[in-house]
DSSP file (Angstrom, degrees, kcal/mol; ACC not computed):
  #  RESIDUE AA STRUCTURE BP1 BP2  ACC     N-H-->O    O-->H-N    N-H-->O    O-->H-N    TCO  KAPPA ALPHA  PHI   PSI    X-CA   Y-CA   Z-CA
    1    1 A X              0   0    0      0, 0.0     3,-0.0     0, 0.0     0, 0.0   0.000 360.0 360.0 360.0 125.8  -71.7   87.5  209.6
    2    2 A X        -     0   0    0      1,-0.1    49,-0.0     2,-0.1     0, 0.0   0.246 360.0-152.3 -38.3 161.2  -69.2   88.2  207.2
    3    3 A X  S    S+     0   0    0      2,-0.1    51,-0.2    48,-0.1     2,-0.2   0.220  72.5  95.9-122.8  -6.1  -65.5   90.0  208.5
    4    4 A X  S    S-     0   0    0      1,-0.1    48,-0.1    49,-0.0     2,-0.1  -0.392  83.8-107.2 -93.2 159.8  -65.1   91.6  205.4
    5    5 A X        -     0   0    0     46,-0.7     2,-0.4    -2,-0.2     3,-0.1  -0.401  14.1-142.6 -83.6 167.9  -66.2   95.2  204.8
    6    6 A X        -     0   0    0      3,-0.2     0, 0.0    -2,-0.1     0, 0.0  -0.890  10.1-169.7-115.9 138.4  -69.2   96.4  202.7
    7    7 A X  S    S+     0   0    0     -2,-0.4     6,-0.2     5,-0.1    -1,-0.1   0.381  84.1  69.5 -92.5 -24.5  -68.0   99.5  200.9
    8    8 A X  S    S+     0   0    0      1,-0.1     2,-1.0    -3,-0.1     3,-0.0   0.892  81.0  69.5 -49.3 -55.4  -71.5   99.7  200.1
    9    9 A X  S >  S-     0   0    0      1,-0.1     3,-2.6     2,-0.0     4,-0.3  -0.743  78.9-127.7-100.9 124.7  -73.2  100.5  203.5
   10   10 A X  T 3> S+     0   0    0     -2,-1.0     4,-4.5     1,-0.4     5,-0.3   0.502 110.1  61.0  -4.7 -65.1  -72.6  104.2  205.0
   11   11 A X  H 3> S+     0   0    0      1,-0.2     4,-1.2     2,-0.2    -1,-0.4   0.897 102.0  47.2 -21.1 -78.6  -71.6  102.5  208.3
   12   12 A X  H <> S+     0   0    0     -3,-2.6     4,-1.7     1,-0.2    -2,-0.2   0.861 122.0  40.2 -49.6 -36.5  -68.5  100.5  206.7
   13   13 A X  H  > S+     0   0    0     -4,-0.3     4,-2.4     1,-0.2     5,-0.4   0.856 108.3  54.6 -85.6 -21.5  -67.4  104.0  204.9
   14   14 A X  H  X S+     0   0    0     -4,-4.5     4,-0.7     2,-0.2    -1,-0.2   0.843 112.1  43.2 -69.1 -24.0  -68.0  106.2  207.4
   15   15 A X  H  X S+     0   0    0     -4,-1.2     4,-2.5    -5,-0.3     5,-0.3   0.977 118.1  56.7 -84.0 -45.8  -65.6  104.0  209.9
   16   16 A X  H >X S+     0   0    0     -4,-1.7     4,-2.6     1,-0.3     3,-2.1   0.889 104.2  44.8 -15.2 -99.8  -63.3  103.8  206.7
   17   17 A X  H 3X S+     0   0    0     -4,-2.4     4,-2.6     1,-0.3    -1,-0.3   0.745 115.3  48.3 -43.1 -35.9  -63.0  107.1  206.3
   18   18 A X  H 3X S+     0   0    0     -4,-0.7     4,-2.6    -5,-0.4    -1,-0.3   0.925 108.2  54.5 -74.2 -36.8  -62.3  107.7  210.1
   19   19 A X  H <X S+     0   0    0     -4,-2.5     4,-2.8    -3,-2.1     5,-0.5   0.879 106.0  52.6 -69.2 -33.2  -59.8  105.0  210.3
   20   20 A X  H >X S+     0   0    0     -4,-2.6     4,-2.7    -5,-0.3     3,-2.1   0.985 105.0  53.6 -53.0 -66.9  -58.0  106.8  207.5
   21   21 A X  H 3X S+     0   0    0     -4,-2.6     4,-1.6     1,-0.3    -2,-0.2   0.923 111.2  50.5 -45.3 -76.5  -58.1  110.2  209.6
   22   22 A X  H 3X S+     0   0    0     -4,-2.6     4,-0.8     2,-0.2    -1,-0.3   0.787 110.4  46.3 -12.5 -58.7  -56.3  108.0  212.5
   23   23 A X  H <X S+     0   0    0     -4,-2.8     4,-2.1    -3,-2.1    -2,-0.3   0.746 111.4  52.1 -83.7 -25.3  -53.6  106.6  210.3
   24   24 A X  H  X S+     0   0    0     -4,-2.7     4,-1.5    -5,-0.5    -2,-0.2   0.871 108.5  48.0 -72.1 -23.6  -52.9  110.0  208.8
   25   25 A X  H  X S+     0   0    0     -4,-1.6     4,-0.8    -5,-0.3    -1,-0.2   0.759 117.9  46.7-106.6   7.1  -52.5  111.6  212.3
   26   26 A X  H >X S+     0   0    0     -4,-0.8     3,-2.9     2,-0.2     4,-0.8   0.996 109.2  53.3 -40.4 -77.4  -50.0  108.2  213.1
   27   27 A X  H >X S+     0   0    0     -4,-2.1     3,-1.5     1,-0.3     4,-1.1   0.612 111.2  46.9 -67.8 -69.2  -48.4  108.8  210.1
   28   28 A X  H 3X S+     0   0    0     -4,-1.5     4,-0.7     1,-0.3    -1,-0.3   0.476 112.5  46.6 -18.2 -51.8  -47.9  112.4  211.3
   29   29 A X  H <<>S+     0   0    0     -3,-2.9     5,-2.6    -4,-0.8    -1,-0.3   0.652 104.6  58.9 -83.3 -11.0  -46.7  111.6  214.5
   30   30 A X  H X<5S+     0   0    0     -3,-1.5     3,-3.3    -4,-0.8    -2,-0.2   0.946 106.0  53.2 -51.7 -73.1  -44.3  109.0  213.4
   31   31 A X  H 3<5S+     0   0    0     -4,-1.1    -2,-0.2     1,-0.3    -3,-0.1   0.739 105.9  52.5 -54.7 -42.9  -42.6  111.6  211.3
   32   32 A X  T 3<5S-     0   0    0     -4,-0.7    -1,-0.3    -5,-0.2    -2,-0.2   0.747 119.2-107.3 -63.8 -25.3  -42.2  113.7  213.9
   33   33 A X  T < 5 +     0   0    0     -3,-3.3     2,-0.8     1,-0.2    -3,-0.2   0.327  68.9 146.7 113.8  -9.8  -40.6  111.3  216.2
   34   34 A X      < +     0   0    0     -5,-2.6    -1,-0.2    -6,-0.1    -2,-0.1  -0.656  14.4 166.6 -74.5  89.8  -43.6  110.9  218.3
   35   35 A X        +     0   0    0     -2,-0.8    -1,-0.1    -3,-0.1    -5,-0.1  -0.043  25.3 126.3-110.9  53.9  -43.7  107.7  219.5
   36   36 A X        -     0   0    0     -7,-0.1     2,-0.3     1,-0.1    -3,-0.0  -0.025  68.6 -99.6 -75.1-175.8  -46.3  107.9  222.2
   37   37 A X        -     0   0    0     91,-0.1     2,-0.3    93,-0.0    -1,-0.1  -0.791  32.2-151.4-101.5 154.1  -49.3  105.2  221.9
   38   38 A X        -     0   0    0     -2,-0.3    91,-0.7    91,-0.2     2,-0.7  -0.886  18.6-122.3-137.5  99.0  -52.3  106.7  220.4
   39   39 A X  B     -A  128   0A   0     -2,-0.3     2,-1.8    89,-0.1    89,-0.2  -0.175  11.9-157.2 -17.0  70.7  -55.7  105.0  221.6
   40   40 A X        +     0   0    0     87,-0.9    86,-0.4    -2,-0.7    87,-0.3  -0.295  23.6 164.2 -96.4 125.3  -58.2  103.6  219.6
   41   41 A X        +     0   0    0     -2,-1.8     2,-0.4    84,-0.2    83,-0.1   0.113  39.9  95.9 -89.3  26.2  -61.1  103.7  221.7
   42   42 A X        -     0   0    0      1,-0.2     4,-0.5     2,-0.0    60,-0.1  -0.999  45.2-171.2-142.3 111.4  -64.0  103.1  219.1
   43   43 A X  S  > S+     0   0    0     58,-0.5     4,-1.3    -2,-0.4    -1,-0.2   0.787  89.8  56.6  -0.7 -84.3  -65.1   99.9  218.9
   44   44 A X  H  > S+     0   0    0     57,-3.4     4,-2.8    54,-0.3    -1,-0.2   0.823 117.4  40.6 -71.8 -47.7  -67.3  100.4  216.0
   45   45 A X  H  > S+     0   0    0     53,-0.3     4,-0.9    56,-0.3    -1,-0.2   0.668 110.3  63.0 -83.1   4.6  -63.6  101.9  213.9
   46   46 A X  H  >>S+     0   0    0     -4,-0.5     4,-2.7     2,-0.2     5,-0.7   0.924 104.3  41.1 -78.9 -65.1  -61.8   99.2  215.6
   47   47 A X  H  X5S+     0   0    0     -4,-1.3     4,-3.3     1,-0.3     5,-0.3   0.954 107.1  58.0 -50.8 -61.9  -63.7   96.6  213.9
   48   48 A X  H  X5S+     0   0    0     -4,-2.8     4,-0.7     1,-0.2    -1,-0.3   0.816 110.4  51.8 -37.8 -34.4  -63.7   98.2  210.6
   49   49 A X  H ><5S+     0   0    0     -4,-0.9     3,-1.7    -3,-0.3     4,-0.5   0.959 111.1  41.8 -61.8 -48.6  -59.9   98.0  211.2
   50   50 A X  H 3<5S+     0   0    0     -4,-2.7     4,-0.5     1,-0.3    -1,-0.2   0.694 114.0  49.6 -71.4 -17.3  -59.6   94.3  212.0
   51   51 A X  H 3<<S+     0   0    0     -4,-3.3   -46,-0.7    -5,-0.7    -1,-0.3   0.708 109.6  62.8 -97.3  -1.9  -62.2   93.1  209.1
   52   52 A X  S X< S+     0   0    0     -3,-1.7     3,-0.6    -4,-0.7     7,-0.3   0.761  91.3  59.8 -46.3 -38.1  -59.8   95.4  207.0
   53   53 A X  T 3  S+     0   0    0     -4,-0.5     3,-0.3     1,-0.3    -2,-0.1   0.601  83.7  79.0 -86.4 -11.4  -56.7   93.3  207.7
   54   54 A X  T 3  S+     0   0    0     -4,-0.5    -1,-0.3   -51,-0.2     2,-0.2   0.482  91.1  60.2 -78.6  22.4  -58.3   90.2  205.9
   55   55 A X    X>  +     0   0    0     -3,-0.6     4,-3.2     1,-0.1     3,-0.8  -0.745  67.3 178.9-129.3  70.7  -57.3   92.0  202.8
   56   56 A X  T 34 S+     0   0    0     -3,-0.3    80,-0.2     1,-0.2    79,-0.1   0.615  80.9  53.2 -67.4  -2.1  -53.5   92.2  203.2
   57   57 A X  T 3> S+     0   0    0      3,-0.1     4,-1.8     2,-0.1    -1,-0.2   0.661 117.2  39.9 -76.5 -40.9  -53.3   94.2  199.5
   58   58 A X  H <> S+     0   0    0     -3,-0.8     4,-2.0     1,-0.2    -2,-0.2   0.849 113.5  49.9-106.9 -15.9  -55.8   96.7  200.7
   59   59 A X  H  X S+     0   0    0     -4,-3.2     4,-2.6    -7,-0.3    -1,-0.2   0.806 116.3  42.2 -43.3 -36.8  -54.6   97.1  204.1
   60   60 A X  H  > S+     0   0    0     -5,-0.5     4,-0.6     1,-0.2    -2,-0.2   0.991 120.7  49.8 -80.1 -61.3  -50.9   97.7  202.7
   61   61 A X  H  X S+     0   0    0     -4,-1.8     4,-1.4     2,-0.2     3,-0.4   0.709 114.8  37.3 -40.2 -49.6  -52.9   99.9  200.1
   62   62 A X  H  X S+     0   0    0     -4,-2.0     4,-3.5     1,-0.3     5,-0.3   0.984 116.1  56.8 -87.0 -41.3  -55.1  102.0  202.6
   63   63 A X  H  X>S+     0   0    0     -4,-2.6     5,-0.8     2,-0.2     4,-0.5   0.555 103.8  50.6 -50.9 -16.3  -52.1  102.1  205.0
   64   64 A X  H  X5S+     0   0    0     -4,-0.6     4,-1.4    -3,-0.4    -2,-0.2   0.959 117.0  47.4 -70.1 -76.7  -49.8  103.7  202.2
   65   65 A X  H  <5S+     0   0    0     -4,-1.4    -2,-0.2     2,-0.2    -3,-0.1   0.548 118.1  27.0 -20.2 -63.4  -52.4  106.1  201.7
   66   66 A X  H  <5S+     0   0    0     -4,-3.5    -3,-0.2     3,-0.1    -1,-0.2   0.935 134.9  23.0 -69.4 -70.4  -53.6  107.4  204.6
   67   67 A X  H  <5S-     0   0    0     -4,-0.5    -3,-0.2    -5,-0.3    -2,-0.2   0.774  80.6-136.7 -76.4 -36.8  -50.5  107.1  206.9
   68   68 A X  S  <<S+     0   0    0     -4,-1.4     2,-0.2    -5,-0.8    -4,-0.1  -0.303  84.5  73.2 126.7 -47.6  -47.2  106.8  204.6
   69   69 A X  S    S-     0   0    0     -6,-0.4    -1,-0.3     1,-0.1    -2,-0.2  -0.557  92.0-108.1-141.9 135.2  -46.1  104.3  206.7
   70   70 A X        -     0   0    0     -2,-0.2    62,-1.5    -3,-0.1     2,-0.4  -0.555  47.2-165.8 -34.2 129.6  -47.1  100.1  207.5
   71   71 A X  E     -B  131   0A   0     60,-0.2    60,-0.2    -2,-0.1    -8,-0.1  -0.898  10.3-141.5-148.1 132.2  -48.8  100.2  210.7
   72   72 A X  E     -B  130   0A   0     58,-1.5    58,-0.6    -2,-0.4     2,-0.3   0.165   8.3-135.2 -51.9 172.4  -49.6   97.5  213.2
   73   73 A X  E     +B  129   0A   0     56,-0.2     2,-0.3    73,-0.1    56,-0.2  -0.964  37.2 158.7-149.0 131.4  -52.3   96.8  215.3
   74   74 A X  E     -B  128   0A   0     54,-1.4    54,-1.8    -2,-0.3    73,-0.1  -0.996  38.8 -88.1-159.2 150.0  -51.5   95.7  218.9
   75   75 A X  E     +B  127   0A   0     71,-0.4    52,-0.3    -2,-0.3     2,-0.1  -0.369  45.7 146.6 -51.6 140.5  -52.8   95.5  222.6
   76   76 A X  E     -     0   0A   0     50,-2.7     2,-0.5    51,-0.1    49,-0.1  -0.592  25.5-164.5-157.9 104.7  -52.6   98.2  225.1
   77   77 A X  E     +     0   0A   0     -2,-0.1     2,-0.3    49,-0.1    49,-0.2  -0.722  28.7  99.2-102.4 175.8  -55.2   98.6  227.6
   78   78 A X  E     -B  125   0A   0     47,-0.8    47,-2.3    -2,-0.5     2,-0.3  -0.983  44.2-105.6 170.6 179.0  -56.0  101.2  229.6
   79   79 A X  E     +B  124   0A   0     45,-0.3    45,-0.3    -2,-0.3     2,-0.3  -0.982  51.6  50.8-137.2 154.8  -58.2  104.5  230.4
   80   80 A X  S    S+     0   0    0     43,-2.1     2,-0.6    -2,-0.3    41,-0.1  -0.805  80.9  22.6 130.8 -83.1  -58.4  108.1  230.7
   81   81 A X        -     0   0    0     -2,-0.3    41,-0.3    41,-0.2    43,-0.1  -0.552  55.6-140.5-119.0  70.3  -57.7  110.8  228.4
   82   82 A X        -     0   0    0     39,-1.4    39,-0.5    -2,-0.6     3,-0.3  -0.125  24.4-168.1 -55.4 110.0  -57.6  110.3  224.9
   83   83 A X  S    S+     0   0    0      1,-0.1     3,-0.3     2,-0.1    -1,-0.2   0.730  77.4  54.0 -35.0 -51.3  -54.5  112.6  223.9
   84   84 A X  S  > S+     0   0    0      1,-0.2     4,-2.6     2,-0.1     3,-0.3   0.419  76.6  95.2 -98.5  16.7  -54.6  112.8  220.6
   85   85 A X  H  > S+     0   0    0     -3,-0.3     4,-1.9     1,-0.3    -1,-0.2   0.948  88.9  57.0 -64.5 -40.4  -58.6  114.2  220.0
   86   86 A X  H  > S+     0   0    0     -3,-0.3     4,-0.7    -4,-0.2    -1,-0.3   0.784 102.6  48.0 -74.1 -14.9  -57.2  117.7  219.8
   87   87 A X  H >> S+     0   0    0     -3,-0.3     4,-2.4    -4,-0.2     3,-1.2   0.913 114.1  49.8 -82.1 -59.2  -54.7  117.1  217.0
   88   88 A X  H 3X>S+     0   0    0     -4,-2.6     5,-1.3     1,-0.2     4,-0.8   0.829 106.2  55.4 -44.6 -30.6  -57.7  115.4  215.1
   89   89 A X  H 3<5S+     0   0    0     -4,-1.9    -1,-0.2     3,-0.2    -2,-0.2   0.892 107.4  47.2 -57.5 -41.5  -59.8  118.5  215.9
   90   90 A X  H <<5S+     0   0    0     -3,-1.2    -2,-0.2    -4,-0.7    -3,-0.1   0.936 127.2  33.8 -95.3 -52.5  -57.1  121.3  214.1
   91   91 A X  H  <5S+     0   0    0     -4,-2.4    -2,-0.2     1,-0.1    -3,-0.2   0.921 139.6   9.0 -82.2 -64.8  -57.0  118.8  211.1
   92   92 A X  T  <5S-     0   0    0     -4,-0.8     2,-0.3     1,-0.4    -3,-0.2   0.738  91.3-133.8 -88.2 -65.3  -60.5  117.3  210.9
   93   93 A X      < +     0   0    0     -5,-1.3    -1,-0.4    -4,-0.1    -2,-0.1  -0.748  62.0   4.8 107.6-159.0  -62.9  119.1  213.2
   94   94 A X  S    S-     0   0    0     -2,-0.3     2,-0.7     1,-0.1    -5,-0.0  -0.046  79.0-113.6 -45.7 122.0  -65.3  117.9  215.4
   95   95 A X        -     0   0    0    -10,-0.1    -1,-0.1     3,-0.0    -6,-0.0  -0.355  34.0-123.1 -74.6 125.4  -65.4  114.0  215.9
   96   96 A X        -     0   0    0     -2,-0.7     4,-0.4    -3,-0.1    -1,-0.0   0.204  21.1-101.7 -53.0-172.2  -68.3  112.3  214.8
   97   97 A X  S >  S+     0   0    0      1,-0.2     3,-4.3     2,-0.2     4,-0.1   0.984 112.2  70.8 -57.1 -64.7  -70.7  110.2  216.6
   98   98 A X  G >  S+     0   0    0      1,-0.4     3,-2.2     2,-0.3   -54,-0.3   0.775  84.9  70.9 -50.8 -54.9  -69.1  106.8  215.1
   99   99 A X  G 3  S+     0   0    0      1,-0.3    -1,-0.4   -55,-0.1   -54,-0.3   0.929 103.0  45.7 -37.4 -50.8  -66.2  107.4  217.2
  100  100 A X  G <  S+     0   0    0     -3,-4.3     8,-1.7    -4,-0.4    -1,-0.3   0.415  86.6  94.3 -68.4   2.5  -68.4  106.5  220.0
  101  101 A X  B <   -C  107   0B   0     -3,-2.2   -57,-3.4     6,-0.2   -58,-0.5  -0.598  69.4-114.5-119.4 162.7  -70.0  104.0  219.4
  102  102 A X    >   -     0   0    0      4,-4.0     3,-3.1    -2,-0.2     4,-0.2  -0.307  52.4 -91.9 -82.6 166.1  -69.7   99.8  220.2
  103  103 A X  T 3  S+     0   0    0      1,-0.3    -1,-0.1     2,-0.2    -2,-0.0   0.766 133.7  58.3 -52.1 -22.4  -69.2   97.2  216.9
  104  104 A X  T 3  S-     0   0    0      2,-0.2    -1,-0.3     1,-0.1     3,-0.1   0.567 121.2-113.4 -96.2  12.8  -73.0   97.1  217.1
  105  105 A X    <   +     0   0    0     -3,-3.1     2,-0.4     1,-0.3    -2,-0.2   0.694  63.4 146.5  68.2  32.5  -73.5  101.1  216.6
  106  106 A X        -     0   0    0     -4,-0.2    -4,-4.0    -8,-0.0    -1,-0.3  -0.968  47.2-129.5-112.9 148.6  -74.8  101.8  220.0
  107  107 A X  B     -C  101   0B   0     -2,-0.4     2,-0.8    -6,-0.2    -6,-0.2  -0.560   4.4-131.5-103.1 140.5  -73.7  104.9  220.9
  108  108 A X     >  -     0   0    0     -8,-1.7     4,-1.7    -2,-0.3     5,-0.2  -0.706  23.9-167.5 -77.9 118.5  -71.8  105.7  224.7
  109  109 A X  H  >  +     0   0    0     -2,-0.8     4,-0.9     1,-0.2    -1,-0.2   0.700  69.9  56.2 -96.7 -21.1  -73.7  108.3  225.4
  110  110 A X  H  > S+     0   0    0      2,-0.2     4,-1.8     3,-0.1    -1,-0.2   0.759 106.3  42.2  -5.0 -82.3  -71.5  109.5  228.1
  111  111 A X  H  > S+     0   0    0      2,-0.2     4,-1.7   -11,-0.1     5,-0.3   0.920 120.7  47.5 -78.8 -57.9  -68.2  109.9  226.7
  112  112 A X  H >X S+     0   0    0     -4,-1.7     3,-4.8     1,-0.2     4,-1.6   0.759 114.8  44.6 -54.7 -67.8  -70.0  111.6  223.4
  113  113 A X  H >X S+     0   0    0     -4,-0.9     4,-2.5     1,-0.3     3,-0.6   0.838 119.7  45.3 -61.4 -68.5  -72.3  114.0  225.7
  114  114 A X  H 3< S+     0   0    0     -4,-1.8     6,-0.6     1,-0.3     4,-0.5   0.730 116.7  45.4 -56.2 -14.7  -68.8  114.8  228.0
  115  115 A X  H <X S+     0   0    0     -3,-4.8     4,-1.1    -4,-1.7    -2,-0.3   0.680 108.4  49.0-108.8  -6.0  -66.8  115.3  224.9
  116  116 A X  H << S+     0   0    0     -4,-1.6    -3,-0.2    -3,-0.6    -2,-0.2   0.406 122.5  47.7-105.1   2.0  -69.4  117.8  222.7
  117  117 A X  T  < S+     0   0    0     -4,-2.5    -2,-0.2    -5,-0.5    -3,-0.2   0.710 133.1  10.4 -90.5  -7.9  -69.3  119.7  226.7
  118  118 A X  T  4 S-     0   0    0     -4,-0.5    -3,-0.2     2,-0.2    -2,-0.2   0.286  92.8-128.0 178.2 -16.7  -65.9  119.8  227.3
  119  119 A X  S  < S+     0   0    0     -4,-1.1     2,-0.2     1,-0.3    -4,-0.2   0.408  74.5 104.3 109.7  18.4  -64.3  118.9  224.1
  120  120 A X        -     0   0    0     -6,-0.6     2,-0.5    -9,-0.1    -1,-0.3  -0.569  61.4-137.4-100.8 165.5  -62.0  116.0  225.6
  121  121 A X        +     0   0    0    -39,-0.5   -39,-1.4    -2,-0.2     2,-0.6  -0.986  25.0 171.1-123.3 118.1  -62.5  112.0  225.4
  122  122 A X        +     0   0    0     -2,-0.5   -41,-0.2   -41,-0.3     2,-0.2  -0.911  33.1 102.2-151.5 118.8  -61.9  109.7  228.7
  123  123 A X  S    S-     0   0    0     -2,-0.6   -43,-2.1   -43,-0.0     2,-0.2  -0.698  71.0 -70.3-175.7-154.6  -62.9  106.4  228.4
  124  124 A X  E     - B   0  79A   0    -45,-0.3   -45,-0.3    -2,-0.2     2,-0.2  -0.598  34.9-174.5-170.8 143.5  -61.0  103.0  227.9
  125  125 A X  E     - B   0  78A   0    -47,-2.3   -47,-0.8    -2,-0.2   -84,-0.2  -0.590  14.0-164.4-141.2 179.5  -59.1  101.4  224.7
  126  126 A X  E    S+     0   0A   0      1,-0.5   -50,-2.7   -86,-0.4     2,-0.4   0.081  71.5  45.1-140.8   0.3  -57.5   97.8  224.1
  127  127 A X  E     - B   0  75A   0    -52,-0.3   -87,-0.9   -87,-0.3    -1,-0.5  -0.995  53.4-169.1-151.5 154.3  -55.3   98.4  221.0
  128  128 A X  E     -AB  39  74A   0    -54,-1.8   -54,-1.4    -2,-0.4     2,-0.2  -0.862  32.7-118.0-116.9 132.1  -52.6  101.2  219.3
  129  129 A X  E     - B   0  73A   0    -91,-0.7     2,-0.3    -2,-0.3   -91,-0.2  -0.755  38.0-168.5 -93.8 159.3  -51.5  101.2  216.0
  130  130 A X  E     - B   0  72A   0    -58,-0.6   -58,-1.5    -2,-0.2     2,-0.2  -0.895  29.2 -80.8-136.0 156.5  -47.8  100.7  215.9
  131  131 A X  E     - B   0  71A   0     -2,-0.3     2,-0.4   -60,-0.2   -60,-0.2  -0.501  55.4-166.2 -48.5 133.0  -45.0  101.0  213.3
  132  132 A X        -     0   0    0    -62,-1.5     4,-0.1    -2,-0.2     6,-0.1  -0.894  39.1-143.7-152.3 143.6  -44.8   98.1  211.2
  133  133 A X        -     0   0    0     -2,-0.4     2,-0.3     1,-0.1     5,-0.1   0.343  50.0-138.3 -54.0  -1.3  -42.9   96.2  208.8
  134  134 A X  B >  S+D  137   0C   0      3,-0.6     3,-5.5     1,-0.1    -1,-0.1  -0.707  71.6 111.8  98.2-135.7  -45.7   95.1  206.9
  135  135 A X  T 3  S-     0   0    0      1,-0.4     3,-0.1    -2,-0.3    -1,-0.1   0.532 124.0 -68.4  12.3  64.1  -46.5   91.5  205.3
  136  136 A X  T 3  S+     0   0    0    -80,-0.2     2,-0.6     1,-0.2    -1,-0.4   0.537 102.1 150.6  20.0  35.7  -49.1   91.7  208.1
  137  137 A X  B <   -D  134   0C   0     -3,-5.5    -3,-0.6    -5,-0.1     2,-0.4  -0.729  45.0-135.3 -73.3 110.5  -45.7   91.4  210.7
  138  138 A X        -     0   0    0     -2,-0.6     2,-0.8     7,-0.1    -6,-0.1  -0.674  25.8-114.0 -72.5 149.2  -46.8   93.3  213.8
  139  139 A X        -     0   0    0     -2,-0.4     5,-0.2    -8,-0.2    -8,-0.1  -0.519  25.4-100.9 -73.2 104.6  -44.0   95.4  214.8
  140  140 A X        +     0   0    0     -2,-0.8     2,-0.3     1,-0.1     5,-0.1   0.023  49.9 167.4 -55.6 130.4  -42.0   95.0  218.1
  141  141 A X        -     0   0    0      3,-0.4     3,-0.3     1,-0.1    -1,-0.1  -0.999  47.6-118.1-141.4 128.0  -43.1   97.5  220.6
  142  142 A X  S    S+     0   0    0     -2,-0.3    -1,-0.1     1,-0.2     3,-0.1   0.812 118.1  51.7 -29.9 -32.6  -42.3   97.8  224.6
  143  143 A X  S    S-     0   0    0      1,-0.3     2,-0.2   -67,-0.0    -1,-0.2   0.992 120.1 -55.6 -96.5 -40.0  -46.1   97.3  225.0
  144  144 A X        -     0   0    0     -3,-0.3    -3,-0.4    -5,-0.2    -1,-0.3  -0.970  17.5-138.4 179.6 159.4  -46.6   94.1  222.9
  145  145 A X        +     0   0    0     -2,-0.2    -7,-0.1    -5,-0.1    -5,-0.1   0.238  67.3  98.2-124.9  -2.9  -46.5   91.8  219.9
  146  146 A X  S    S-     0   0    0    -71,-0.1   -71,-0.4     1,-0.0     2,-0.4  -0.338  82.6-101.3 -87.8 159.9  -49.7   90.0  219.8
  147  147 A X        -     0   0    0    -73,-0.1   -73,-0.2    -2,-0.1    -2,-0.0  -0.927  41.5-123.5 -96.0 135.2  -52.7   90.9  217.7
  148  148 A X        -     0   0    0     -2,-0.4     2,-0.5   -20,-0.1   -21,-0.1  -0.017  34.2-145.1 -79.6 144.9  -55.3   92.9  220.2
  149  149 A X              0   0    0    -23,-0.1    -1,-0.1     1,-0.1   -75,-0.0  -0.891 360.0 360.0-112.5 118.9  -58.9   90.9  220.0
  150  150 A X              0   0    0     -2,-0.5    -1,-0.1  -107,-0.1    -2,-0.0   0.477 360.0 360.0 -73.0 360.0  -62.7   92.0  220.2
């Protein structure tokens, strides 16, 4: 299987488009001064990120774009409350399915089902985007320096 993205199929844009949404509400919180970790806990947008980064022109490209800013990709696991779903709610709306779901599109049916009752996410991450200096350099962070792996 290929690593690289298909712009083509719905799947690749739709995680696209969501990973943009992501780096725009980094970029946001970067600006602010907020430099708490913000979970990504989706698999499926996860992937799209990492088969993104074998394109270090359109990575540099999407990241400019969406976020303002370079941004890294680094380990952090953990669980429990996804923080930042209500700042993505006031720009965006509702989060789609895609958020939930594993690299192979099946969906946790769980977390989605608890978060379209109760309008929160808790469930379990392995990577943060981080500032970074770009020319695919991850960025030195208290949590880590490695690139996170599926």
């Amino acid at each position: 299987m290929s690593r690289t993205l298909n712009t083509t199929h719905k799947e690749d844009r739709v995680a696209l488009d969501e990973l943009g949404k992501f780096f725009a509400l980094f970029g946001e919180r970067q600006a602010r001064g907020d430099n708490r970790p913000m979970p990504m806990f989706s698999e499926r947008i996860d992937d799209a990120w990492h088969r993104l980064t074998a394109d270090s022109e359109g990575l540099a490209s999407f990241c400019a774009r969406h976020a303002g800013i370079p941004v890294g990709h680094v380990p952090v696991q953990g669980s429990g409350n996804v923080d930042w779903v209500q700042e993505y709610t006031t720009h965006f709306g509702a989060l789609p399915h895609v958020w939930f779901t594993d690299a192979s599109g099946q969906i946790d049916a769980a977390a989605l089902h608890r978060y379209e009752r109760e309008g929160i996410v808790v469930t379990g991450w392995d990577c943060t985007p981080v500032p970074s200096g770009g020319d695919d350099e991850v960025a030195r962070s208290p949590l880590t320096t490695t690139a996170c792996q599926r």
